[in-house]
Residue frames as a rotation matrix with the C-alpha (Angstrom) as fourth column:
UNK 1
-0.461 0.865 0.197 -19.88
-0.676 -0.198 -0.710 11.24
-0.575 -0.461 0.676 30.11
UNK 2
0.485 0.874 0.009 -22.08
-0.780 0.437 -0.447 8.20
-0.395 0.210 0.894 29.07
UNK 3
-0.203 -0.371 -0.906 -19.11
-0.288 0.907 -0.307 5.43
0.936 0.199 -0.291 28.56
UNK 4
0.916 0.397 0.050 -20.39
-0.211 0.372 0.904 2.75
0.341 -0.839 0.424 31.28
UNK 5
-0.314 -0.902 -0.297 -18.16
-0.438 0.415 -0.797 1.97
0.842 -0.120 -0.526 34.21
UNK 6
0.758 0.514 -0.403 -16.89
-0.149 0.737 0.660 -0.44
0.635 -0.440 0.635 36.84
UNK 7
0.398 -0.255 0.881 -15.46
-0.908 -0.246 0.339 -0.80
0.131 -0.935 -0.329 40.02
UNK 8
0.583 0.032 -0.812 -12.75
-0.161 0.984 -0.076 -3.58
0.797 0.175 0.578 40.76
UNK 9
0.514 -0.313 0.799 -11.44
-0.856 -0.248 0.453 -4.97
0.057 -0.917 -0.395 43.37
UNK 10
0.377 -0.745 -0.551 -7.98
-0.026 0.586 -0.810 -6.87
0.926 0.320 0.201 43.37
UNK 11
0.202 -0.705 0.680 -6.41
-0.841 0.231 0.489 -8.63
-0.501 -0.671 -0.546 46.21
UNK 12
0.644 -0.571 -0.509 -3.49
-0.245 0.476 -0.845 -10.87
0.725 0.668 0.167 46.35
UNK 13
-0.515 -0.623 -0.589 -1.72
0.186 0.590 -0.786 -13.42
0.837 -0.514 -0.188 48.60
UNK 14
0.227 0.793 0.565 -4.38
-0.732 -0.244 0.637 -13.82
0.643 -0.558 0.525 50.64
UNK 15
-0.144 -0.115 -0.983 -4.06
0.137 0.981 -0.135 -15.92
0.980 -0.154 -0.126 53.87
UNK 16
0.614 0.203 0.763 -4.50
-0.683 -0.347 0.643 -16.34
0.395 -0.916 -0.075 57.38
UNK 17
-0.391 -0.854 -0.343 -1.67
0.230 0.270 -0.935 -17.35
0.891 -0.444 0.091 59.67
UNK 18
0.609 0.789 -0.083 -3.21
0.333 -0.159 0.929 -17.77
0.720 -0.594 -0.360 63.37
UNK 19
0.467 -0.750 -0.469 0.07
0.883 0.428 0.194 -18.24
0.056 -0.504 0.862 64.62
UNK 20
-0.064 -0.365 0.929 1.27
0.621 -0.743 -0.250 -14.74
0.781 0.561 0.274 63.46
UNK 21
0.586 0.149 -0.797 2.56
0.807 -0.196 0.557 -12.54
-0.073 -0.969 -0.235 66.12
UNK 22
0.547 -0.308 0.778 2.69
0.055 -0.915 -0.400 -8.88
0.835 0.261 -0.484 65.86
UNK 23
0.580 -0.638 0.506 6.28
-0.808 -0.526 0.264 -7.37
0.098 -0.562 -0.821 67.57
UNK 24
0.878 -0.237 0.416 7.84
0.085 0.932 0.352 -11.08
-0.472 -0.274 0.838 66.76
UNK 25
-0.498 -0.859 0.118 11.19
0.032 0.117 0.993 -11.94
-0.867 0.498 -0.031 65.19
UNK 26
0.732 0.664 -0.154 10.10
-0.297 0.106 -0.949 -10.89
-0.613 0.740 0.275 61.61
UNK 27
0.089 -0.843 -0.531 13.79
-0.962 0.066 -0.266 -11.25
0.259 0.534 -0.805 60.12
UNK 28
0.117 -0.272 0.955 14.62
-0.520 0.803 0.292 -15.35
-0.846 -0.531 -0.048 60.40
UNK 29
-0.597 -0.779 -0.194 16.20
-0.707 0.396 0.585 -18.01
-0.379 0.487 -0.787 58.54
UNK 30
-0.391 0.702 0.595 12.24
0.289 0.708 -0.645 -20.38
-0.874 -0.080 -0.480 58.96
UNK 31
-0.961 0.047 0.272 10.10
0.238 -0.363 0.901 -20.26
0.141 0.930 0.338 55.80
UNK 32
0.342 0.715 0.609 7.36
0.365 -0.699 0.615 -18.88
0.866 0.012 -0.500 57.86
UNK 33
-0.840 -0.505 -0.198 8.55
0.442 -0.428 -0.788 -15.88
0.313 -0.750 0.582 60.53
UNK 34
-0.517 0.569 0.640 6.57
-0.780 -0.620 -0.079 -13.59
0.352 -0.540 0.764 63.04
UNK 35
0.413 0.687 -0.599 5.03
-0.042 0.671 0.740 -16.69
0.910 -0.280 0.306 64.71
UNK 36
0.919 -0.120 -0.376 7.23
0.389 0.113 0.914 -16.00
-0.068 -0.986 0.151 68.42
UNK 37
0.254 -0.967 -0.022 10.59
0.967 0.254 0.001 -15.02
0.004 -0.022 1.000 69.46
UNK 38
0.609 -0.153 -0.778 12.04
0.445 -0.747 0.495 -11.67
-0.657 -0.647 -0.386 70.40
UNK 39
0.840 -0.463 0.285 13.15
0.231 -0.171 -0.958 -9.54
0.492 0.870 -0.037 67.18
UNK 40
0.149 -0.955 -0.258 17.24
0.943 0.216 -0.252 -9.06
0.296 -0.205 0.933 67.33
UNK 41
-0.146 -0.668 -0.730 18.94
0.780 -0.532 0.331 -6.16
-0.609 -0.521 0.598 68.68
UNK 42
-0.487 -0.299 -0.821 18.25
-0.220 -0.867 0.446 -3.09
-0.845 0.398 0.357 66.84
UNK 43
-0.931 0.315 0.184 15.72
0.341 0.573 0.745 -5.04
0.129 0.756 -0.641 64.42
UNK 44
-0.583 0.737 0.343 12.02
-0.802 -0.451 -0.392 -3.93
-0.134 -0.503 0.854 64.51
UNK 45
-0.506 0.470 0.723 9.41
-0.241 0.728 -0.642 -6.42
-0.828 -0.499 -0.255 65.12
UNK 46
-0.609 0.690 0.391 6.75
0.720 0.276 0.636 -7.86
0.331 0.669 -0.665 62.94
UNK 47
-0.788 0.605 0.112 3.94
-0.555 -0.777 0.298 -5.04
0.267 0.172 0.948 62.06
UNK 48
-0.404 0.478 0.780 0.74
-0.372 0.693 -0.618 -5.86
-0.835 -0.540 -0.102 62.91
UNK 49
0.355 0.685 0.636 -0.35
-0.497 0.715 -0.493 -6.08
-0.792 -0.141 0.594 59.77
């Protein structure tokens, strides 16, 4: 009671990626994935988020 406090708020690796397509190939070999393509057999897609 009576030590002041404060409220923070941390984010990290922000970005935006228009290209980004939820239920894409998220598993791939590109150094950016989830942008198209049909995840493999028995693989789940890219999340949405």
């Amino acid at each position: 009671p009576g030590s002041p406090t404060f409220t923070v708020l941390h984010l990290s690796d922000i970005h935006v990626d228009f290209d980004y397509t939820p239920g894409s190939q998220s598993d791939c070999s590109q150094p950016l994935c989830c942008r198209g393509g049909q995840p493999a057999p028995g693989h789940a897609g890219a999340g949405f988020w």
